[in-house]
ChimeraX commands (.cxc) that place a marker at each C-alpha (Angstrom):
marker #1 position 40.57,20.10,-46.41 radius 0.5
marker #1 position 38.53,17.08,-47.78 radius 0.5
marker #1 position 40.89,14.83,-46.96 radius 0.5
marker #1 position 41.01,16.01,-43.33 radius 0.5
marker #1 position 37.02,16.49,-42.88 radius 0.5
marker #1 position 36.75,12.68,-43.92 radius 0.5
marker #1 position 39.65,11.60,-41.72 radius 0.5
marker #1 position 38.27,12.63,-38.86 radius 0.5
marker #1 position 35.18,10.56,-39.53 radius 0.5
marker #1 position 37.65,7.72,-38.25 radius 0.5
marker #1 position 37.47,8.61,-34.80 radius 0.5
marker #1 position 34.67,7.93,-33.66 radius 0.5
marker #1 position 32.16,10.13,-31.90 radius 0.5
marker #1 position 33.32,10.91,-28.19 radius 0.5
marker #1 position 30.83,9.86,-25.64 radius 0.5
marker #1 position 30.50,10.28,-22.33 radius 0.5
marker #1 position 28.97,7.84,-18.77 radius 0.5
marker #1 position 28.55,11.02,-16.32 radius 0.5
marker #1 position 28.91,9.94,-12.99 radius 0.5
marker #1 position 26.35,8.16,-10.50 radius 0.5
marker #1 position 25.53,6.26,-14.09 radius 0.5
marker #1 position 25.99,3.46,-16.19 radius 0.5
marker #1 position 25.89,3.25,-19.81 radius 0.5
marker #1 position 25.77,0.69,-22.45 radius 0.5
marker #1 position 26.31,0.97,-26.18 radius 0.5
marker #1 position 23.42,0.76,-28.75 radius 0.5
marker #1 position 24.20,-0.63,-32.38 radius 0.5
marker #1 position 22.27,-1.35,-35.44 radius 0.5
marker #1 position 21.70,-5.01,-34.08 radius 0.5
marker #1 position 20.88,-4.16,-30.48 radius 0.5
marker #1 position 23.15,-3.24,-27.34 radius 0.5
marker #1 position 26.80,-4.80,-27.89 radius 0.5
marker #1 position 29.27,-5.51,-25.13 radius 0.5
marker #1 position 29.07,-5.24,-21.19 radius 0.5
marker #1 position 27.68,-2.21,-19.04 radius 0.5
marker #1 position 30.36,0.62,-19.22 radius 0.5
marker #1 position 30.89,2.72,-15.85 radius 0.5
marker #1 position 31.20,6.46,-15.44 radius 0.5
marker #1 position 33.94,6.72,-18.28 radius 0.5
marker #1 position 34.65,8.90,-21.35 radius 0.5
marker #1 position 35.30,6.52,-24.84 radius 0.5
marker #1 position 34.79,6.61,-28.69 radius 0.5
marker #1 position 31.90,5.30,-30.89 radius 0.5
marker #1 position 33.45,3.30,-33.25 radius 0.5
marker #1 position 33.88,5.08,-36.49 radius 0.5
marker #1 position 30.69,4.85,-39.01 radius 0.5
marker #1 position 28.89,6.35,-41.76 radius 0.5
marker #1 position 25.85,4.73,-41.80 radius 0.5
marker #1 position 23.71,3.53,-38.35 radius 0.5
marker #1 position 26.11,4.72,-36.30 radius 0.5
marker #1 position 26.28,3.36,-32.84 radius 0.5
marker #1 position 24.43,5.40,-29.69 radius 0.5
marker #1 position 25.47,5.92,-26.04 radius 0.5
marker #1 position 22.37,4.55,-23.57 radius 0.5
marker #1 position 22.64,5.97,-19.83 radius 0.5
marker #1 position 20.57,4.93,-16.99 radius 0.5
marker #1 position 21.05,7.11,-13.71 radius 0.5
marker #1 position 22.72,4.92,-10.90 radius 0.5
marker #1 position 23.32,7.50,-8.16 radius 0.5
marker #1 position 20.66,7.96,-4.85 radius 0.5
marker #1 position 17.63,10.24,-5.50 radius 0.5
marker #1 position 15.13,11.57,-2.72 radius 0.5
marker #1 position 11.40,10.57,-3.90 radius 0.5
marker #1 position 8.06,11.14,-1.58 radius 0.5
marker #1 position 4.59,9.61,-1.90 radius 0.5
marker #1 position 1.54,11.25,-1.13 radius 0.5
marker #1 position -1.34,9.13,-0.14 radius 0.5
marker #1 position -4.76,8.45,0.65 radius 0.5
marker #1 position -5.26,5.34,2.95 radius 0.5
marker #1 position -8.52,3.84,4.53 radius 0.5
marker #1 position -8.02,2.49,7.72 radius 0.5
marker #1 position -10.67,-0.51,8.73 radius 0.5
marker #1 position -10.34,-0.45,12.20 radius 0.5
marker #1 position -11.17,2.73,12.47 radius 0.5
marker #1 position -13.40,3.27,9.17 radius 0.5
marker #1 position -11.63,6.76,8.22 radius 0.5
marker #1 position -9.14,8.01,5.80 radius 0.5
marker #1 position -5.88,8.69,6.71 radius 0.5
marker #1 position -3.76,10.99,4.75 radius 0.5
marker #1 position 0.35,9.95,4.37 radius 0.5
marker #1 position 3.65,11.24,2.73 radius 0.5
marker #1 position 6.20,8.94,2.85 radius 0.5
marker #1 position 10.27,9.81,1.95 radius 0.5
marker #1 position 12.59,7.60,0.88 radius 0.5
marker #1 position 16.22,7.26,-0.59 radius 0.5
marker #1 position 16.17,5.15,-4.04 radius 0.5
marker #1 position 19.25,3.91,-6.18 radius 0.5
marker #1 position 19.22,1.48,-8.81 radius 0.5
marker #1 position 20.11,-1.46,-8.24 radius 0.5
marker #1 position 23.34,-3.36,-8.25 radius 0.5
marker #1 position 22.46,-6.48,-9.60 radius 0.5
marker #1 position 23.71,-6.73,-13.09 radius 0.5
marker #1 position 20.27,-9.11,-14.46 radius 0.5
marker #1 position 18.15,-6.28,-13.38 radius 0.5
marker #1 position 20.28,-2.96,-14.82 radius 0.5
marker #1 position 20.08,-4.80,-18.36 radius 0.5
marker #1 position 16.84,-5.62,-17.65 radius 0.5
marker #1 position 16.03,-1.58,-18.02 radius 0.5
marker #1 position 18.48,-1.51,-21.01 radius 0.5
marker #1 position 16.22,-4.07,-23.16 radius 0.5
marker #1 position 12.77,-2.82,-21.56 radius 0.5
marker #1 position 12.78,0.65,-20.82 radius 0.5
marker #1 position 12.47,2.96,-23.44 radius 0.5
marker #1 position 14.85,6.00,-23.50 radius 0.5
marker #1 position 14.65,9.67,-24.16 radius 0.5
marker #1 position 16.67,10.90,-26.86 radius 0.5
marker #1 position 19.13,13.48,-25.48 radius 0.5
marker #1 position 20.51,16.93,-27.04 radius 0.5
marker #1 position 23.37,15.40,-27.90 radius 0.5
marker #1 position 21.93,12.78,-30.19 radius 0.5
marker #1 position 22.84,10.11,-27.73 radius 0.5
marker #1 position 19.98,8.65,-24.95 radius 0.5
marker #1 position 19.49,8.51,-21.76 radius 0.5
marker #1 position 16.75,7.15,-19.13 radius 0.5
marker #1 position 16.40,8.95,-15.45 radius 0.5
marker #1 position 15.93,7.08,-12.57 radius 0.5
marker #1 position 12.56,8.70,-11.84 radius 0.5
marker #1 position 11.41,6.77,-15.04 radius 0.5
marker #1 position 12.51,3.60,-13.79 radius 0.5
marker #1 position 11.12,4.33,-10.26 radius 0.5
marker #1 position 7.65,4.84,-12.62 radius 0.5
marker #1 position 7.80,1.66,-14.43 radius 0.5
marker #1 position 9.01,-0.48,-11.66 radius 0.5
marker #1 position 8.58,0.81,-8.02 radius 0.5
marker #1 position 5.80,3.21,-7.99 radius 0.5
marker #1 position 2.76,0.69,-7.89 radius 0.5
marker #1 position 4.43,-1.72,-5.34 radius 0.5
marker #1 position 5.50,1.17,-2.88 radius 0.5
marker #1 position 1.70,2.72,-2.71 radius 0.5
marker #1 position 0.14,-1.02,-2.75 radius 0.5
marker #1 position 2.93,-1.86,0.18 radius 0.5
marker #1 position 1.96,1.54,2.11 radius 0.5
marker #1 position -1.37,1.03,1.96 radius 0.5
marker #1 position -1.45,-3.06,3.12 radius 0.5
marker #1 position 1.32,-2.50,5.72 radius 0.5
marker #1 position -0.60,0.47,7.38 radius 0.5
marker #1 position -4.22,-0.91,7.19 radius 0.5
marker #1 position -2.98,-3.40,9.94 radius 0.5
marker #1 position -2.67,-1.14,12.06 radius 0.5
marker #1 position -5.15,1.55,14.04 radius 0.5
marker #1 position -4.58,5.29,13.43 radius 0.5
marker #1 position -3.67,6.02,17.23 radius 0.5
marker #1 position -1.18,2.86,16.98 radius 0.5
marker #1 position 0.47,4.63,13.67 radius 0.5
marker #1 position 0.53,7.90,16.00 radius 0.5
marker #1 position 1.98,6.66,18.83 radius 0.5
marker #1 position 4.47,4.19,16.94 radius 0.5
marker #1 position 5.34,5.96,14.05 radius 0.5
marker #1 position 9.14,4.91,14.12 radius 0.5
marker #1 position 8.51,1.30,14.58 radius 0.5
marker #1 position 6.07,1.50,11.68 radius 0.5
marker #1 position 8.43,3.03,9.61 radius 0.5
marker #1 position 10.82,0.47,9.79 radius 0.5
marker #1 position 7.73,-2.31,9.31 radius 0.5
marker #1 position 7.22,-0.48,5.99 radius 0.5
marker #1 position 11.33,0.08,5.11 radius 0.5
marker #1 position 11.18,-3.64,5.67 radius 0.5
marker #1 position 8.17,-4.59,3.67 radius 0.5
marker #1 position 8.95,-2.40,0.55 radius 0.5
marker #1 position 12.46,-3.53,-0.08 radius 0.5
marker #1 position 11.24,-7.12,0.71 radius 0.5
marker #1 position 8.59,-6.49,-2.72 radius 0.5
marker #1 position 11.54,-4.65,-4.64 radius 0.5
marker #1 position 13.91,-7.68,-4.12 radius 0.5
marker #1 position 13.21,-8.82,-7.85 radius 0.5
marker #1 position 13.52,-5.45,-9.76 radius 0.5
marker #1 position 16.30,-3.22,-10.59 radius 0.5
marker #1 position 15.56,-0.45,-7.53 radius 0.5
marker #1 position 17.03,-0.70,-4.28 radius 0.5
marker #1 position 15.57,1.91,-1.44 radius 0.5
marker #1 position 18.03,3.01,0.94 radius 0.5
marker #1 position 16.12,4.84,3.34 radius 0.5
marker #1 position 12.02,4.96,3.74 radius 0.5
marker #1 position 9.88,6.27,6.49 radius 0.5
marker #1 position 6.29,8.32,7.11 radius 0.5
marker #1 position 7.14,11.81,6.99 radius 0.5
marker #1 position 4.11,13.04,7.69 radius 0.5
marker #1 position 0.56,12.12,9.09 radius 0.5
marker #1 position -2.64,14.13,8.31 radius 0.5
marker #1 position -4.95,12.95,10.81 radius 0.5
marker #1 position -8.60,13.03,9.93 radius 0.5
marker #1 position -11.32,16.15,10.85 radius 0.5
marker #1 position -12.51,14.29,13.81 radius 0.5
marker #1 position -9.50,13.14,15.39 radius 0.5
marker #1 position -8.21,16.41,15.18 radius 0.5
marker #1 position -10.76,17.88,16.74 radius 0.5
marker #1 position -10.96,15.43,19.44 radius 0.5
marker #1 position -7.77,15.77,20.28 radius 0.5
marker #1 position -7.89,19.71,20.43 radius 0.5
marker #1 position -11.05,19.37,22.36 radius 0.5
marker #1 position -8.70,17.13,25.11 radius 0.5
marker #1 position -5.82,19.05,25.22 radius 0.5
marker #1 position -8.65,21.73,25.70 radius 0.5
marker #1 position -10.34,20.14,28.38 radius 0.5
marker #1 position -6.59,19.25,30.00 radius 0.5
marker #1 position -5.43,22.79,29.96 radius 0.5
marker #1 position -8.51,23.86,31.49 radius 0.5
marker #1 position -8.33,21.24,34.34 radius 0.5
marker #1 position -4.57,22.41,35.09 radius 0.5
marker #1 position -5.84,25.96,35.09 radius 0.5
marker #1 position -8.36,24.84,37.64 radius 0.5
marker #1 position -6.03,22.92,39.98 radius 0.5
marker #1 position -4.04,25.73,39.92 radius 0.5
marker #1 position -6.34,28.05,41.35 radius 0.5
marker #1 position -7.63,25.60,43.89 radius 0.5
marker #1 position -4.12,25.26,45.06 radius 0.5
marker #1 position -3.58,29.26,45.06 radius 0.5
marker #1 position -7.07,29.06,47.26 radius 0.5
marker #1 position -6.12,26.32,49.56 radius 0.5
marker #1 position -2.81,28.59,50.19 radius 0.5
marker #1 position -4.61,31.90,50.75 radius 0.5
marker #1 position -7.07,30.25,53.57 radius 0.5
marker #1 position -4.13,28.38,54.75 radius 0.5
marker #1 position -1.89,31.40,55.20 radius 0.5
marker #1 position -5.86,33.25,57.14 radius 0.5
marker #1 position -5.90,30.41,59.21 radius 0.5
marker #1 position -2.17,30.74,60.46 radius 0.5
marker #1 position -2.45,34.22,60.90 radius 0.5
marker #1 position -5.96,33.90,63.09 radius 0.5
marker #1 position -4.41,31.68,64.89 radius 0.5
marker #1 position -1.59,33.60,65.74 radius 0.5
marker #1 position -4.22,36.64,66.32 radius 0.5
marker #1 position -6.26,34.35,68.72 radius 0.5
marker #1 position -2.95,33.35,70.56 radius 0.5
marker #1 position -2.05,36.81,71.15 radius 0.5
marker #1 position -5.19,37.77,72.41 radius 0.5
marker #1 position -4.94,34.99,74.79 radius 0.5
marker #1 position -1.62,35.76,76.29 radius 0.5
marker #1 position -2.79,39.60,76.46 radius 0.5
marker #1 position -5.92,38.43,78.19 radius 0.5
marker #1 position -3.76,36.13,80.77 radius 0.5
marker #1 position -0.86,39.01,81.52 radius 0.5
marker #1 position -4.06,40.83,82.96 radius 0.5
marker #1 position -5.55,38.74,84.83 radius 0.5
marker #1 position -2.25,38.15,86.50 radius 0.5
marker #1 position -1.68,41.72,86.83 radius 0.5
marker #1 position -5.42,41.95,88.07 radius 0.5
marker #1 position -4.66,39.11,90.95 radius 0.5
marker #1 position -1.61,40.79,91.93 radius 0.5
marker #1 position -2.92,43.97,92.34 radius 0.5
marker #1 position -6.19,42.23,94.28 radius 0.5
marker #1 position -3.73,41.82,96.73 radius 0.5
marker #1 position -1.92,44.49,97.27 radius 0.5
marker #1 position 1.53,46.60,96.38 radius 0.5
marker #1 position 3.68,43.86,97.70 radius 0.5
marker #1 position 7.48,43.33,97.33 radius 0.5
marker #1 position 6.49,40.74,94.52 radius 0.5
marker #1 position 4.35,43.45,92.76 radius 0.5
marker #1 position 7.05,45.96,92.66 radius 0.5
marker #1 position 9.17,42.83,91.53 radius 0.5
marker #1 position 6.23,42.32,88.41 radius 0.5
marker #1 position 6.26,45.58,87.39 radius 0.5
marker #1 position 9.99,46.29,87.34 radius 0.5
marker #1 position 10.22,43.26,84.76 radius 0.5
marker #1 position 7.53,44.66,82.85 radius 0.5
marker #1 position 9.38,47.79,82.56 radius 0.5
marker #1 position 12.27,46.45,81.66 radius 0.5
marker #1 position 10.53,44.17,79.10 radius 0.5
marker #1 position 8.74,47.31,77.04 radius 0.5
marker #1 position 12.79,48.55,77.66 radius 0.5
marker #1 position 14.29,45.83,75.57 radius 0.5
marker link #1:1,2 radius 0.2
marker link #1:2,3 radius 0.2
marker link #1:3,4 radius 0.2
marker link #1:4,5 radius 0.2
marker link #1:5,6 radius 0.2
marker link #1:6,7 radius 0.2
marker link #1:7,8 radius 0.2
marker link #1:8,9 radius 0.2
marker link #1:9,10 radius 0.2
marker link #1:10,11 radius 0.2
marker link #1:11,12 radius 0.2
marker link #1:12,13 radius 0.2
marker link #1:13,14 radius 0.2
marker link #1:14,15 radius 0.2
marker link #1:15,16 radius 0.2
marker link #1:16,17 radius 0.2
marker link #1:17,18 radius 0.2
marker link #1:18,19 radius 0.2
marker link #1:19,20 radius 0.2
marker link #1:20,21 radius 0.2
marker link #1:21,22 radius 0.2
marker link #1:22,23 radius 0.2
marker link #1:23,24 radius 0.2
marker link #1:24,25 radius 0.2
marker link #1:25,26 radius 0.2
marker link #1:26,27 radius 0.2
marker link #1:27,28 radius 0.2
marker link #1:28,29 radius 0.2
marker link #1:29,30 radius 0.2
marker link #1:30,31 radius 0.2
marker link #1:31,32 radius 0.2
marker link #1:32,33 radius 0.2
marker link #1:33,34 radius 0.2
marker link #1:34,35 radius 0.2
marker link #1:35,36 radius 0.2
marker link #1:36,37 radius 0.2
marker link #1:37,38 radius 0.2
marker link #1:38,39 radius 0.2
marker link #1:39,40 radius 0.2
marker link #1:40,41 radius 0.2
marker link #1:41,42 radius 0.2
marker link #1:42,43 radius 0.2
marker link #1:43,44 radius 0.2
marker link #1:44,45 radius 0.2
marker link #1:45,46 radius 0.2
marker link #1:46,47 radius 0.2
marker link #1:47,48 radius 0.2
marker link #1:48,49 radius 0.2
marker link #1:49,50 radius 0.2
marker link #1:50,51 radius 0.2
marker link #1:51,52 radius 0.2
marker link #1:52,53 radius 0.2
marker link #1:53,54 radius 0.2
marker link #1:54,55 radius 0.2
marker link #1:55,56 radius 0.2
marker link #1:56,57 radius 0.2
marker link #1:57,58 radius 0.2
marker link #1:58,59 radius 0.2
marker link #1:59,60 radius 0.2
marker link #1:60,61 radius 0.2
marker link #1:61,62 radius 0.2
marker link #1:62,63 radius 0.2
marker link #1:63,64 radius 0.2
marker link #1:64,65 radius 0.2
marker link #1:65,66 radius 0.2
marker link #1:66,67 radius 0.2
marker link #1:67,68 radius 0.2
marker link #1:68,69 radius 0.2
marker link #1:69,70 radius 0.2
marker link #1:70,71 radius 0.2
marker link #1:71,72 radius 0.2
marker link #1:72,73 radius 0.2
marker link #1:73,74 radius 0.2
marker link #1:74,75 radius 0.2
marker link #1:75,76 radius 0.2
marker link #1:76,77 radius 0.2
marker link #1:77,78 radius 0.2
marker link #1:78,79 radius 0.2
marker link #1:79,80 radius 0.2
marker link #1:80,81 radius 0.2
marker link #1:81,82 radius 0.2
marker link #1:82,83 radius 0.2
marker link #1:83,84 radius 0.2
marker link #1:84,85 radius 0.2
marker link #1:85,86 radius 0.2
marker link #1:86,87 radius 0.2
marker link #1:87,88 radius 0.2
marker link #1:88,89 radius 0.2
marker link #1:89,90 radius 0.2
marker link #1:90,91 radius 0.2
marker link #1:91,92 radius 0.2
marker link #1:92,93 radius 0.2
marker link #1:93,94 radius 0.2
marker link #1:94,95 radius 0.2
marker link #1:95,96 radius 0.2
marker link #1:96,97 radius 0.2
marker link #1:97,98 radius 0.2
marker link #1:98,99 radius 0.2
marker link #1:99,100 radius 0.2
marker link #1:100,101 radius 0.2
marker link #1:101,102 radius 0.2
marker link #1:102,103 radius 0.2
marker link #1:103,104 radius 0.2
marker link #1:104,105 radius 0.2
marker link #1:105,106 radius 0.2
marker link #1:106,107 radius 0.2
marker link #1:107,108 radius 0.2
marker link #1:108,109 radius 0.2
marker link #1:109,110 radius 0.2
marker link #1:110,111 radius 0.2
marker link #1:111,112 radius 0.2
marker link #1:112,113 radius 0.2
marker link #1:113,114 radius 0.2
marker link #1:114,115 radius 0.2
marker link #1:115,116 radius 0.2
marker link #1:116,117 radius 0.2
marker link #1:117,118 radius 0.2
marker link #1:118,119 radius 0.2
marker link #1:119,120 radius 0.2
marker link #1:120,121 radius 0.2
marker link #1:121,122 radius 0.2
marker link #1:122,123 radius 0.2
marker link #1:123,124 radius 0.2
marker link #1:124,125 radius 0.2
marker link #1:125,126 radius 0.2
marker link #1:126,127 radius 0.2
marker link #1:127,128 radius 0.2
marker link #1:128,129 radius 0.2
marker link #1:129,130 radius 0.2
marker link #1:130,131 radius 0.2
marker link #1:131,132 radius 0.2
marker link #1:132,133 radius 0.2
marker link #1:133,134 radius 0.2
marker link #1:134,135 radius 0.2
marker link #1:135,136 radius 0.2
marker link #1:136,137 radius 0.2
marker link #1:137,138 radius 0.2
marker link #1:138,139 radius 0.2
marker link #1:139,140 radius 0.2
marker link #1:140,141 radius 0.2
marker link #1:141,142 radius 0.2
marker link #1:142,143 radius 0.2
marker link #1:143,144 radius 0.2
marker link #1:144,145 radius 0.2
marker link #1:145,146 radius 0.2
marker link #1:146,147 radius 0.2
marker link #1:147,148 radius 0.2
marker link #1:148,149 radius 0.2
marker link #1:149,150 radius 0.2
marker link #1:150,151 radius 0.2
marker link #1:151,152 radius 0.2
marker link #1:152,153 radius 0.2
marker link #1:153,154 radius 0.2
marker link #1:154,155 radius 0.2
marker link #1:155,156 radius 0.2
marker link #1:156,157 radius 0.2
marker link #1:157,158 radius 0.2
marker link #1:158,159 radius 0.2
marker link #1:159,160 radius 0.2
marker link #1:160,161 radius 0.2
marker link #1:161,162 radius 0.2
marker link #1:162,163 radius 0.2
marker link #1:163,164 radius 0.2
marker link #1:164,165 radius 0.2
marker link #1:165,166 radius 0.2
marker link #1:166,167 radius 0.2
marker link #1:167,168 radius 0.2
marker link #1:168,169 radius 0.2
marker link #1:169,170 radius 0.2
marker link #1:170,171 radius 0.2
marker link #1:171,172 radius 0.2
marker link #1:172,173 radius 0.2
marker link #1:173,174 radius 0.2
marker link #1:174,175 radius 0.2
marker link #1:175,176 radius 0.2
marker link #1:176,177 radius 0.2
marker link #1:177,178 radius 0.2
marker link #1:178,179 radius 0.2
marker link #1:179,180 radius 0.2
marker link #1:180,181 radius 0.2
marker link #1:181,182 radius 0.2
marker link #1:182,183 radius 0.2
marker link #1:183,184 radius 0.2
marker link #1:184,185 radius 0.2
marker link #1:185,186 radius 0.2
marker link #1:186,187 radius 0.2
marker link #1:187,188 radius 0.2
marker link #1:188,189 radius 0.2
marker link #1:189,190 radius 0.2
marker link #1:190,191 radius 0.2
marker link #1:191,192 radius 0.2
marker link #1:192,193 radius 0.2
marker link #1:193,194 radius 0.2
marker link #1:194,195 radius 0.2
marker link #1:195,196 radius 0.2
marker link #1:196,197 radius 0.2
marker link #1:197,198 radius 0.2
marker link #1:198,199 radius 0.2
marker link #1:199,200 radius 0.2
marker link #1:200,201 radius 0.2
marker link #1:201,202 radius 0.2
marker link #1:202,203 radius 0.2
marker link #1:203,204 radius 0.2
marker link #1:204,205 radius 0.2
marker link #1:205,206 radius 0.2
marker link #1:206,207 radius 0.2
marker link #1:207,208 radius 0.2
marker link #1:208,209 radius 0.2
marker link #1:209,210 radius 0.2
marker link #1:210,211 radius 0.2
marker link #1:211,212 radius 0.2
marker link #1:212,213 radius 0.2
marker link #1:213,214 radius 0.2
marker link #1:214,215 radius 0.2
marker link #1:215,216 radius 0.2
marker link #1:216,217 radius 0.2
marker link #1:217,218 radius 0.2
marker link #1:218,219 radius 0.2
marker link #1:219,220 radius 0.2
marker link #1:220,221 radius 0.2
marker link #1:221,222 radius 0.2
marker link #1:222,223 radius 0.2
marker link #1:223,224 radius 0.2
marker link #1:224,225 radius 0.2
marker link #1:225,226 radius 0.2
marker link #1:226,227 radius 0.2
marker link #1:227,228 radius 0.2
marker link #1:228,229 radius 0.2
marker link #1:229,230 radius 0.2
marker link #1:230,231 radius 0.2
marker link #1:231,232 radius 0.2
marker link #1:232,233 radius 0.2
marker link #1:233,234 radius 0.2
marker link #1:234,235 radius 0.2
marker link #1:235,236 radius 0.2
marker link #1:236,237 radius 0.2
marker link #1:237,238 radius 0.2
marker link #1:238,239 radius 0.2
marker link #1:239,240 radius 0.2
marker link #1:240,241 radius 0.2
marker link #1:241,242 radius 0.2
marker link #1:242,243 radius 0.2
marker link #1:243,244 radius 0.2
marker link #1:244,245 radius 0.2
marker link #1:245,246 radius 0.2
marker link #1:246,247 radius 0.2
marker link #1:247,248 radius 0.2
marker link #1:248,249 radius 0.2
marker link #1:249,250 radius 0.2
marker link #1:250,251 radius 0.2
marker link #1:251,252 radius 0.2
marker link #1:252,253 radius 0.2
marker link #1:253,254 radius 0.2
marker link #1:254,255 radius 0.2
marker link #1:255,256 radius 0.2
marker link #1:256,257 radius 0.2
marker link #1:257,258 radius 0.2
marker link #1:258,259 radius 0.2
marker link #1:259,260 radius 0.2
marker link #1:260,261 radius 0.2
view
C-alpha cells in the first residue's frame, strides 16, 4: 500500500483550463512556459512547492455602468446606465500582462483563478466612466435624447479607442437608459399636456363647425321648400284669378296625379 500511495505522487496533480479561459502554470520561480488554452494536463510531479494552475476568464461577459453626469450646456445632472459586452483581450502582451500584475484568488481546489470582472476593475472601470462622462458633456441633454443611437456609437468608438493598450476588448456598448432631470421631465409632461389638450380642442371645434354646417344645410333646404310651396300658390292663386279654364283643369289633373305617384 506504501509503495502505491507514493507512486502515485508521480503523476502529477490533474488540472484543468475550463472553457472561455486561459491558464498559465505557476512554479516556485514564477510562471513557466506559454499560455495554455481550455485543456485538461498534469502538474508535474512534486513534493515540495508544487506547481499551481492560474486561470484568467477569456469568454464575453455583460457589465452596466450607472452614472451621474453634469452636463454644461445645460447646467443639470443627467443620470446614465450604460451596457456593454467585454472579453479579454486577444493580444498575447496584454493577457500576461494580468498573469504578472493581477493578483489571483485562491480557488477550492488549491489552484487560482482571476474573473474577468476583476480585470474589468483594475483596468477598464476608471477609463469607461471618465470616457462616458467627457464624450457626453459635449453634447446637450435634448441632443443625447433625440440622438441617442448616434451617441452610442460616438461612445462604442471612444471607449475601445482608450482600451486599445490594455488587456479588455468591448464588443458591444451603448446608453441603455436615460434619467432625465426633475425639470425636464416635468416640462415635457407639461407639453405633451398642453398638446393633448390642444388636440382635444380642435377636435371639438371641428365636431362644432360640422353640427352648424349640417343646421345650415338643413335651413337651407327648409327655406327652399318654403319657397317652392310659396310659388306653387301663387301659381295656383293666378290661375284660379282667372278662371276654371281648360288649362286649370289641365293644372290640377297633374297635381293629382303628382300626390298619386
Amino acid at each position: 500500500a506504501l509503495v502505491m500511495s507514493v507512486s502515485g505522487c508521480f503523476w502529477g496533480e490533474k488540472v484543468e483550463v475550463p472553457p472561455a479561459s486561459v491558464g498559465m502554470v505557476l512554479g516556485k520561480n514564477g510562471y513557466q512556459g506559454d499560455i495554455v488554452p481550455p485543456s485538461r494536463f498534469r502538474l508535474s510531479v512534486c513534493f515540495l512547492n508544487c506547481d499551481k494552475l492560474v486561470v484568467i476568464e477569456a469568454g464575453d461577459i455583460g457589465m452596466k455602468e450607472e452614472m451621474t453626469v453634469l452636463m454644461p450646456q445645460d447646467n443639470l445632472d443627467l443620470g446614465v446606465d450604460v451596457r456593454f459586452t467585454l472579453a479579454l483581450s486577444e493580444d498575447k502582451s496584454q493577457i500576461l500582462s494580468v498573469f504578472d500584475r493581477v493578483i489571483p484568488t485562491q480557488l477550492e481546489s488549491g489552484n487560482f483563478g482571476t474573473s474577468l470582472n476583476k480585470v474589468y476593475e483594475v483596468y477598464g472601470q476608471s477609463v469607461v466612466r471618465n470616457v462616458v462622462r467627457s464624450t457626453l458633456s459635449e453634447y446637450s441633454i435634448a441632443e443625447i435624447a433625440s440622438n441617442q443611437s448616434a451617441v452610442s456609437e460616438r461612445l462604442r468608438q471612444d471607449v475601445s479607442s482608450s482600451l486599445e493598450k490594455t488587456p479588455l476588448e468591448i464588443k458591444q456598448f451603448g446608453l441603455a437608459n436615460i434619467k432625465f432631470p426633475a425639470i425636464i421631465t416635468q416640462a415635457r409632461e407639461a407639453a405633451q399636456s398642453r398638446k393633448i389638450d390642444i388636440e382635444r380642442a380642435d377636435a371639438d371645434a371641428q365636431v362644432k363647425i360640422r353640427e352648424a354646417q349640417a343646421r345650415l344645410e338643413i335651413t337651407r333646404a327648409e327655406r327652399d321648400a318654403d319657397l317652392l310651396a310659396a310659388e306653387t300658390i301663387a301659381e295656383q292663386n293666378l290661375i284660379l284669378a282667372g278662371g276654371v279654364t281648360p288649362e286649370v283643369l289641365r293644372y290640377m289633373e297633374l297635381e293629382v296625379l303628382k300626390k298619386m305617384a
